[in-house]
N, CA, C and O of each residue as an XYZ file, in Angstrom:
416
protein
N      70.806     76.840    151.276
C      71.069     75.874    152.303
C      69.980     74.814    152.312
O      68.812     75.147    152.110
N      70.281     73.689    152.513
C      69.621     72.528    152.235
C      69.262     71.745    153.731
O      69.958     70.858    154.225
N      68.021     72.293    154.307
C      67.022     71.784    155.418
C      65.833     70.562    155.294
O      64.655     70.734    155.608
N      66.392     69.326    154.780
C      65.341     68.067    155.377
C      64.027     68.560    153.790
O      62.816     68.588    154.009
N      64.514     68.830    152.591
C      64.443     69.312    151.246
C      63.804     70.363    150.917
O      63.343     70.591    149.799
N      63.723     71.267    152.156
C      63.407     72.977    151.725
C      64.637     73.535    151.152
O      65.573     72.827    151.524
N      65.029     74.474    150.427
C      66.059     75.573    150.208
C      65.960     76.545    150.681
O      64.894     77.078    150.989
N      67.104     77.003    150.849
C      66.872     78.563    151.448
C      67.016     79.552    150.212
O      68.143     79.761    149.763
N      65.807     80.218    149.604
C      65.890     80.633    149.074
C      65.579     82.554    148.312
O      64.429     82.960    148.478
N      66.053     83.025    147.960
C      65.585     84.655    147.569
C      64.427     84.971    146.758
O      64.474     84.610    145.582
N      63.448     85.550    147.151
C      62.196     86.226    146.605
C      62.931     87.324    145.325
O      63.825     88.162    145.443
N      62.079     86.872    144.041
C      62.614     87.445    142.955
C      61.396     89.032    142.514
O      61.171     89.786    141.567
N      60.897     88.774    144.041
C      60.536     90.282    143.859
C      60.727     91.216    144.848
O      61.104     92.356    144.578
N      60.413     90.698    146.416
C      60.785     91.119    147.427
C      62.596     91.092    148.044
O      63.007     91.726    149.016
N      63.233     90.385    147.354
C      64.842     89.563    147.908
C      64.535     88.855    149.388
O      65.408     88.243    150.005
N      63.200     89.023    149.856
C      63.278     88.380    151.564
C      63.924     86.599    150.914
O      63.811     85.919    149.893
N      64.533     86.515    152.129
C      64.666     84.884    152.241
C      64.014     84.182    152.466
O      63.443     84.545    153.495
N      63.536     82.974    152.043
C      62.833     81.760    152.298
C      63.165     80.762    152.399
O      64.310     80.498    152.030
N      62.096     79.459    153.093
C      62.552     78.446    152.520
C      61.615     77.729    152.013
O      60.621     77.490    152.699
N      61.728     77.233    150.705
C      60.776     76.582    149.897
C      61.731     75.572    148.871
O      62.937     75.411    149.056
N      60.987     74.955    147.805
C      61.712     73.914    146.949
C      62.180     74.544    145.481
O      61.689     75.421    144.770
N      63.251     73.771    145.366
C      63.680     74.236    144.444
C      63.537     75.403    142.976
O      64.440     76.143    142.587
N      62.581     75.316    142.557
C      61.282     75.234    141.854
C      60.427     76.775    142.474
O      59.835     77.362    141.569
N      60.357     77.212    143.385
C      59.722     78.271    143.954
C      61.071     79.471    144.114
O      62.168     79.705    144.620
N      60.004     79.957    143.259
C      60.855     81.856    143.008
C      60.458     82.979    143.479
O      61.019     84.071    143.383
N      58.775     82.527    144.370
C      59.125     84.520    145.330
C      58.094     83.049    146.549
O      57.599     81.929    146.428
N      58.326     84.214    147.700
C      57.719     83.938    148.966
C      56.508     83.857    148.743
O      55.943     84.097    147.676
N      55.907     83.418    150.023
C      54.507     83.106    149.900
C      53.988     84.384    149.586
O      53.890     84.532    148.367
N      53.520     85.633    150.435
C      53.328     86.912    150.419
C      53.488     87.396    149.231
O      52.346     87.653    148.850
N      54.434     87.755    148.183
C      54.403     87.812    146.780
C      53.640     87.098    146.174
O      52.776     87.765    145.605
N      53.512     85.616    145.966
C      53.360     84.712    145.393
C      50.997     85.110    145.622
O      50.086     85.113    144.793
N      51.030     85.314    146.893
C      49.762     85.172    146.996
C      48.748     86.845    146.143
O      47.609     87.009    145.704
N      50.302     87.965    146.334
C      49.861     89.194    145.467
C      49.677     89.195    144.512
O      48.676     89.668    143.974
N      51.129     88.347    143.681
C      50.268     88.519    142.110
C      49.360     87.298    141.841
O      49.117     87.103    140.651
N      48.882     86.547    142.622
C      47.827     85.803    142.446
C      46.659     86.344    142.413
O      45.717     85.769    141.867
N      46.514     87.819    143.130
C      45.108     88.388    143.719
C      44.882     89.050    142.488
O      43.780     88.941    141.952
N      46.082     89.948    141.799
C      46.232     90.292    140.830
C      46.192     89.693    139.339
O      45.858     90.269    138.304
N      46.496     88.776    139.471
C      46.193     88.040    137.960
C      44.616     87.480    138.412
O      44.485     86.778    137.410
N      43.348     87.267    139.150
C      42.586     87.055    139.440
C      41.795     88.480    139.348
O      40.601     88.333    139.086
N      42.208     89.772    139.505
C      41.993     90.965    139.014
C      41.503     91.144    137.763
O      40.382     91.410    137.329
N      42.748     90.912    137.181
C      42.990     91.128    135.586
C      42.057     90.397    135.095
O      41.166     90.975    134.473
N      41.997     88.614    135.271
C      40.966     87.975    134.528
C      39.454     88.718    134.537
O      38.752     88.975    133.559
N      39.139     89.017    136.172
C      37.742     89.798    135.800
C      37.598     90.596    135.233
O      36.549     90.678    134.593
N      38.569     91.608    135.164
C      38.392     92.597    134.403
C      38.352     92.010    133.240
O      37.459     92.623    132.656
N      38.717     91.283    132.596
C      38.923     90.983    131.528
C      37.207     90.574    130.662
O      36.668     91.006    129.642
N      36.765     89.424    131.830
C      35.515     88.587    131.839
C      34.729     90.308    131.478
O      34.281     90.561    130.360
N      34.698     91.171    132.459
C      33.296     91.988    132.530
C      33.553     92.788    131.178
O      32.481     92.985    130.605
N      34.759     93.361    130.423
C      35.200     93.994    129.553
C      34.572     92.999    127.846
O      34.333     93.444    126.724
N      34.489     91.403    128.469
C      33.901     91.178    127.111
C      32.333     90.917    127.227
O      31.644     90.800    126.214
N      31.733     90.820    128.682
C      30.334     90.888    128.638
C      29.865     92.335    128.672
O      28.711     92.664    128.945
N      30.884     93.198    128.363
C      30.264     95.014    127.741
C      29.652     95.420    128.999
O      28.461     95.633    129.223
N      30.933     95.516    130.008
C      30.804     96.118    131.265
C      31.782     97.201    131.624
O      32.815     96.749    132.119
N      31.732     98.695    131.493
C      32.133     99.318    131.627
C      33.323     99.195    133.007
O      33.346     98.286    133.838
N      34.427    100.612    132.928
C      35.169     99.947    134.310
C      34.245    100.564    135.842
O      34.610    100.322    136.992
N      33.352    101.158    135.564
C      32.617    101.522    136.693
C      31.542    100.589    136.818
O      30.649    101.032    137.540
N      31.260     99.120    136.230
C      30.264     98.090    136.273
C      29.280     98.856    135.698
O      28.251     98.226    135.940
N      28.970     99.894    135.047
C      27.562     99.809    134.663
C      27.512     99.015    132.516
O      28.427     98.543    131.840
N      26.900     99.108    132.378
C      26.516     98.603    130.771
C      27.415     99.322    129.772
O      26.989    100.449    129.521
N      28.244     99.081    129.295
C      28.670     99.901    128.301
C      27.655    100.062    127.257
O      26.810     99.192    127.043
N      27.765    101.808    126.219
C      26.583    101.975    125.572
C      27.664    101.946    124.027
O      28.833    102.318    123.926
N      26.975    101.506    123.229
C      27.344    101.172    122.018
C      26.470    101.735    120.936
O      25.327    101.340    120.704
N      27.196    102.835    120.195
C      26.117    102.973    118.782
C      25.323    101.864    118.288
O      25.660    100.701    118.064
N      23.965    102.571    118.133
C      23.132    101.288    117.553
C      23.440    101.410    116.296
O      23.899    102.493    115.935
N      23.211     99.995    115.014
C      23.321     99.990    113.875
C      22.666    100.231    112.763
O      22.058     99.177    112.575
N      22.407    100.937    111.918
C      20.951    101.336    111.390
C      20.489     99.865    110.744
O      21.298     99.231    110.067
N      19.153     99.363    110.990
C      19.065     98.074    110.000
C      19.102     97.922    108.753
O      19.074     96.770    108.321
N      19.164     98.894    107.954
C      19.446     98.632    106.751
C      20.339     98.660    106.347
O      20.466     98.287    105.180
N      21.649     99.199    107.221
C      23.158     98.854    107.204
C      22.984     97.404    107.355
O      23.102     96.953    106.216
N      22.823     96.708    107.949
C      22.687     95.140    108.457
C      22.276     94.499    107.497
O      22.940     93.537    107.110
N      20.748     94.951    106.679
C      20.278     93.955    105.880
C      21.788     94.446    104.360
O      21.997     93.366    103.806
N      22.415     95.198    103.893
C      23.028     95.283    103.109
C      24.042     94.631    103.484
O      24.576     94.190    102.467
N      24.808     94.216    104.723
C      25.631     93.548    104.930
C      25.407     91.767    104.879
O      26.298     90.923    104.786
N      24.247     91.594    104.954
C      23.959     90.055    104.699
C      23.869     89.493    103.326
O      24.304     88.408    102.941
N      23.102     90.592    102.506
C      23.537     90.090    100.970
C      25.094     90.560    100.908
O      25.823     89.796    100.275
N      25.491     91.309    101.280
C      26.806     91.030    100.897
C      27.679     90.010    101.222
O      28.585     89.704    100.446
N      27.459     89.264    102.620
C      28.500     88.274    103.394
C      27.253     87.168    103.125
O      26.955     86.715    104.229
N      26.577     86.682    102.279
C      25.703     85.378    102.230
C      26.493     84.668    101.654
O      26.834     85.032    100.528
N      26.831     83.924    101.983
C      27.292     82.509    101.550
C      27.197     82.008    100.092
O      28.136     81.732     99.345
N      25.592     81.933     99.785
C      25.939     82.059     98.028
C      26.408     83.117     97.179
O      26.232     83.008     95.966
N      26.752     83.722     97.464
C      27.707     85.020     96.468
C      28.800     84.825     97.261
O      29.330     85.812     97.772
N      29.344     83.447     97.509
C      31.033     83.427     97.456
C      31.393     81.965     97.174
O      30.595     81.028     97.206
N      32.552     81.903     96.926
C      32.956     80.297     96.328
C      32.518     79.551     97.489
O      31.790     80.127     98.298
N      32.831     78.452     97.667
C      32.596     77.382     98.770
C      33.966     76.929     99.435
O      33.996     75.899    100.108
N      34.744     77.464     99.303
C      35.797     77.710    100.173
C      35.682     78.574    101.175
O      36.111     78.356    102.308
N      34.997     79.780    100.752
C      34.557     80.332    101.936
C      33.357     80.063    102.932
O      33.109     80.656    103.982
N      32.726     79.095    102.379
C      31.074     78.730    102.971
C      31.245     79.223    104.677
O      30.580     80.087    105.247
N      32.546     78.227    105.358
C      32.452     78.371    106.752
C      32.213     79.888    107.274
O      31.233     80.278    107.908
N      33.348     80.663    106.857
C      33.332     81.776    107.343
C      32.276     82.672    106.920
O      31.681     83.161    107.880
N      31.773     83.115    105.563
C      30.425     83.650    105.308
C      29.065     83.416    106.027
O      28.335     84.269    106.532
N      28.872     81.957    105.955
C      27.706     81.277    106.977
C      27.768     81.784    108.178
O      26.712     82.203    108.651
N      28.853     81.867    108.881
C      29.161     82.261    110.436
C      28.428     84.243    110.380
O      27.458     84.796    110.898
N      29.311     84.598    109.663
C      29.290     86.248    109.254
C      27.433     86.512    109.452
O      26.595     87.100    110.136
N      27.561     85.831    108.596
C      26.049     86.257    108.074
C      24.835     85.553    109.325
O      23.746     86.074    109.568
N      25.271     84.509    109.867
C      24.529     84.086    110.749
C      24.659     85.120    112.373
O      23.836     85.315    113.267
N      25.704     85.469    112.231
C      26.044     86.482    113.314
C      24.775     87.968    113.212
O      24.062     88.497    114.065
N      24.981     88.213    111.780
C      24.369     89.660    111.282
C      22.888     89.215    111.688
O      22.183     89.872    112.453
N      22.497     87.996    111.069
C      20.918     87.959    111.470
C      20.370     87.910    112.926
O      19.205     87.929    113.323
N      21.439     87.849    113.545
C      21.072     87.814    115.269
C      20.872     89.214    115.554
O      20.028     89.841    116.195
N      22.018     89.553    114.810
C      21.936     91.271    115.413
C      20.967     91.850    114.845
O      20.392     92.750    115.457
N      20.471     91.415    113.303
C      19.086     91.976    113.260
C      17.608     91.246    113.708
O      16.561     91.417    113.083
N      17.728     90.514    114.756
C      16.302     90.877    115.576
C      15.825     89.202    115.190
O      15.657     88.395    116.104
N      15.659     88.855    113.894
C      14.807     87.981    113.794
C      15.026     86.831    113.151
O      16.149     86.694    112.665
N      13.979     85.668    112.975
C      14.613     84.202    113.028
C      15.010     84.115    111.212
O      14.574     84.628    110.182
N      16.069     83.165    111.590
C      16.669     83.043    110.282
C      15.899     82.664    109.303
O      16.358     82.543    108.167
């Protein structure tokens, strides 16, 4: 039903009636839940890649032995591969030297 350009319209999660514009598919009340909820999810999401466990404390991660590390940099160095790969090797290997401790 068409009120001065609200609709009367059905919540596609609740069925309550509303009135809102065309264009709007659940009530406010829905609309504001899965908002709280997709605002949920993102944090979780955020703390899950800054290595935050789901109880907030630090997630613990096997350490790497360093000489696993230093064998992985001559292997992913940049000059022992064509130059098609430069970008991605450089990156690899610039990554590995962070994780081992000291300046490039």
């Amino acid at each position: 039903m068409e009120r001065g350009g609200a609709v009367t319209r059905r919540c596609q999660d609740c069925s309550t009636a509303f009135d809102g514009e065309h264009w709007q598919r659940l009530c406010w009340p829905c609309w504001r839940q899965r908002k709280q909820s997709d605002e949920l999810d993102r944090a979780y999401h955020r703390g899950w890649l800054d290595g935050l466990a789901a109880d907030g404390k630090r997630a613990s991660y096997p350490s790497v032995d360093p000489r696993l590390i230093e064998r992985a940099i001559r292997l992913c160095h940049p000059d022992r591969h064509p130059g098609e790969r430069f970008t991605e090797t450089n990156d690899v290997t610039a990554q590995l030297l962070t994780a081992r401790g000291r300046p490039r």
